[in-house]
C-alpha positions in Angstrom: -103.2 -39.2 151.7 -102.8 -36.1 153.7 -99.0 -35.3 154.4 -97.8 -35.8 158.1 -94.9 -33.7 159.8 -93.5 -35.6 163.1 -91.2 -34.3 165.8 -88.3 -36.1 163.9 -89.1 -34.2 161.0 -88.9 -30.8 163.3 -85.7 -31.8 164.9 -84.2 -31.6 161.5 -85.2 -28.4 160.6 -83.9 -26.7 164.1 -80.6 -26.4 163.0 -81.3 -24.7 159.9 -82.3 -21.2 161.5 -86.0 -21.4 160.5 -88.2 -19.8 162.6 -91.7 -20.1 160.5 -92.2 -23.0 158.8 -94.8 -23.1 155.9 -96.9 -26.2 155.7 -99.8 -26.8 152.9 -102.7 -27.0 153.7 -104.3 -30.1 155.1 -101.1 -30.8 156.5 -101.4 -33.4 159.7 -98.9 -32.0 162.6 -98.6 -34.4 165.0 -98.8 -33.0 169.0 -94.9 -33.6 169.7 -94.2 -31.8 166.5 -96.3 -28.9 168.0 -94.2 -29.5 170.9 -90.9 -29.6 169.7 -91.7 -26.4 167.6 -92.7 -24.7 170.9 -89.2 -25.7 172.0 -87.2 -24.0 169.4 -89.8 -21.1 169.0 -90.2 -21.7 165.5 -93.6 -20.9 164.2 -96.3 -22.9 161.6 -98.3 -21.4 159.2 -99.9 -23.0 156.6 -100.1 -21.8 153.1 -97.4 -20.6 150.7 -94.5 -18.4 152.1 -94.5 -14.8 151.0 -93.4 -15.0 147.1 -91.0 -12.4 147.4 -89.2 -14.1 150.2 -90.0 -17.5 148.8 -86.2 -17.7 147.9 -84.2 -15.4 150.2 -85.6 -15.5 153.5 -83.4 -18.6 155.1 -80.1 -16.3 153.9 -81.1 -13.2 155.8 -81.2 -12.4 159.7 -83.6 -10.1 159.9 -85.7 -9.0 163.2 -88.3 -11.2 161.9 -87.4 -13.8 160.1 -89.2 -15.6 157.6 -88.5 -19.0 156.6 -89.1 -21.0 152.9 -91.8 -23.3 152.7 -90.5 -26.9 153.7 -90.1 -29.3 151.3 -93.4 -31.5 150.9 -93.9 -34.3 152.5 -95.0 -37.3 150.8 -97.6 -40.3 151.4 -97.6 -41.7 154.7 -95.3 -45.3 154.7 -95.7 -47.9 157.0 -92.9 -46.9 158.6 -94.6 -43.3 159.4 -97.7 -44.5 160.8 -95.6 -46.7 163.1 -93.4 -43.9 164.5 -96.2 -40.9 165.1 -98.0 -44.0 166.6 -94.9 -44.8 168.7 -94.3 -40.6 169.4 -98.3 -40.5 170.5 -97.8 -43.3 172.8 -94.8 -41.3 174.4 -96.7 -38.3 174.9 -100.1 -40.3 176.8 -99.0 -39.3 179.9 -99.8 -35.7 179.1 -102.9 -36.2 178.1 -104.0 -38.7 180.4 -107.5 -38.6 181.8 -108.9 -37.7 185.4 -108.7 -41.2 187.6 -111.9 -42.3 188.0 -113.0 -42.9 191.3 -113.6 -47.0 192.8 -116.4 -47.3 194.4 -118.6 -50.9 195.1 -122.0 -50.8 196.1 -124.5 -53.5 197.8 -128.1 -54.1 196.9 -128.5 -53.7 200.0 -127.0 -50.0 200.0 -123.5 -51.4 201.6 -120.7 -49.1 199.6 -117.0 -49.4 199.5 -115.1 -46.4 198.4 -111.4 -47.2 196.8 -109.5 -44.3 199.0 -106.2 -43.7 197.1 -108.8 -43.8 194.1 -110.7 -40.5 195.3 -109.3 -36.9 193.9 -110.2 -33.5 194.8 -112.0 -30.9 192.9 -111.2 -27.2 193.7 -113.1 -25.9 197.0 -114.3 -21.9 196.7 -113.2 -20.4 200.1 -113.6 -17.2 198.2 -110.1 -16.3 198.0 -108.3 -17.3 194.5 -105.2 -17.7 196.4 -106.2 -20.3 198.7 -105.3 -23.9 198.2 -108.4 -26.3 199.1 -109.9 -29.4 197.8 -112.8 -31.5 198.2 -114.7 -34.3 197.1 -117.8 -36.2 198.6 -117.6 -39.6 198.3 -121.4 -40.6 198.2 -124.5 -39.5 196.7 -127.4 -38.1 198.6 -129.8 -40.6 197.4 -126.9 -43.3 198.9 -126.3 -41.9 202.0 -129.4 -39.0 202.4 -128.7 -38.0 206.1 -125.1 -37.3 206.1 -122.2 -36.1 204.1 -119.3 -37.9 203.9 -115.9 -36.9 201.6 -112.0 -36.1 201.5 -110.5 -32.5 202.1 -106.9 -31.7 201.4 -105.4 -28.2 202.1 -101.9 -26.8 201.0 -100.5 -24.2 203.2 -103.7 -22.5 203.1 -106.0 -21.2 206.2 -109.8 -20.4 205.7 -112.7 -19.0 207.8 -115.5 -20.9 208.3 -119.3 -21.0 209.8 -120.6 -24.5 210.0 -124.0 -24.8 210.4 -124.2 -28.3 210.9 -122.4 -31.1 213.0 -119.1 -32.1 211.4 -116.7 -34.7 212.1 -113.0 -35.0 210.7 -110.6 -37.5 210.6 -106.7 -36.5 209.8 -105.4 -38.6 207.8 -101.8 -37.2 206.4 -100.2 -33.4 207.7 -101.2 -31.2 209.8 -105.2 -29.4 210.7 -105.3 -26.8 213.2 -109.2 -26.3 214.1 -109.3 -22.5 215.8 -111.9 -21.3 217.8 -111.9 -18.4 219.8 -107.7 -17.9 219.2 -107.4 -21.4 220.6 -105.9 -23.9 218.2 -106.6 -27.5 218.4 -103.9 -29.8 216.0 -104.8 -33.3 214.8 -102.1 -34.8 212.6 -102.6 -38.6 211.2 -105.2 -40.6 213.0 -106.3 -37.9 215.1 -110.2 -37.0 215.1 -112.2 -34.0 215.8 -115.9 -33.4 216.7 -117.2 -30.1 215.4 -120.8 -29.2 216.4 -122.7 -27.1 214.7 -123.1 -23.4 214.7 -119.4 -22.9 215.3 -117.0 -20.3 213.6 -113.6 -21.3 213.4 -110.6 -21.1 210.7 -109.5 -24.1 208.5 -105.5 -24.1 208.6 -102.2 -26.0 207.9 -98.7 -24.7 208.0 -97.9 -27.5 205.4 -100.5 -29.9 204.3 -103.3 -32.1 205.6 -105.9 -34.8 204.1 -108.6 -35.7 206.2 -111.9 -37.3 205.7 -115.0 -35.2 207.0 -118.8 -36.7 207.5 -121.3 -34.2 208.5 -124.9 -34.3 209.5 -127.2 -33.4 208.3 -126.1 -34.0 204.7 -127.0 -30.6 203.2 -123.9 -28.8 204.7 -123.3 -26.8 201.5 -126.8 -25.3 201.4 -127.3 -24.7 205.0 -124.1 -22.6 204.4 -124.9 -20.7 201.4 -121.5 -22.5 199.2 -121.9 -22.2 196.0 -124.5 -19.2 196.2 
């Protein structure tokens, strides 16, 4: 069986002063082993450490130190295969996968969309800097005449020409709607009507979630996003 190094087994080699440790080949390095090496910058290779510091190097502080090859580790126990299971387990979080969004639909086309279930993807205002999300809810074939969705911003504000009719519905923080140097403020259960061929600017001195629905639903391409 392949040898297996563990964070436990990195942990014991921190104090030692290494800061490459040579692994042969094949070697399976679990991800908090990774981690924990990151941690006390200490570097893997894998192969055989440079013969003529094969002996030497761990003795000597040098700019760039080194370090021996670590001893090899044997067949993986029982007892090994239940701690990298328990160290992977520990580290899911990490790794976790996007939530996937809830959402019931009727024969008859009736939907129900699981709110706290719904998360943004990144919304080009064409500044890199700018700190928008967005997400529609349903698909055109489910609801072809209008769109519907979530937006969040994050202390961000962002011109914008709609060129259809929009409605938005605050549901946490702060959107300001200006027009014309005028700003209009709806915080949590506020709404505001939109109509279309307006220019205004998108802002929030903190953050804000709201749910837009807009008609018709093409609002992206009558707008040129994404072009």
């Amino acid at each position: 069986m392949k040898p297996l190094v563990t964070a436990t087994d990195i942990k014991n080699l921190v104090g030692t002063g290494k800061k490459v440790l040579y692994f042969e080949p094949g070697t399976l390095v679990t991800p908090s082993a990774k981690d924990a090496c990151g941690e006390a910058g200490i570097k893997i290779e894998f192969g055989t450490a440079p013969a003529e510091r094969e002996v030497e190097c761990c003795e000597e502080v040098t700019e760039s130190p080194v370090c021996c090859e670590v001893p090899a580790v044997g067949d993986v126990s029982p007892e090994m295969i239940s701690r990298i299971v328990m160290e992977v387990i520990a580290n899911l979080p990490r790794y976790s996968l996007p939530r996937q969004m809830v959402k019931q639909v009727d024969p008859t086309g009736v939907s129900l969309v699981k709110g706290n279930t719904v998360e943004c993807d990144t919304f080009d205002t064409g500044n890199p800097k700018d700190k928008v999300g967005i997400k529609e809810i349903f698909t055109r074939k489910e609801s072809p005449d209008m769109a519907t969705g979530f937006m969040t911003l994050d202390k961000t504000d962002f011109d914008w020409h709609l060129m259809y009719d929009e409605v938005d519905y605050v549901i946490e923080g702060t959107l300001d709607i200006i027009v014309n140097g005028k700003t209009y403020r709806g915080q949590a259960g506020d709404a505001l009507f939109i109509p279309r061929d307006t220019k205004i600017t998108f802002s929030t001195p903190d953050k804000a979630k709201f749910f837009f629905v807009t008609y018709p639903a093409n609002w992206a391409e009558l707008s040129g996003y994404g072009k």
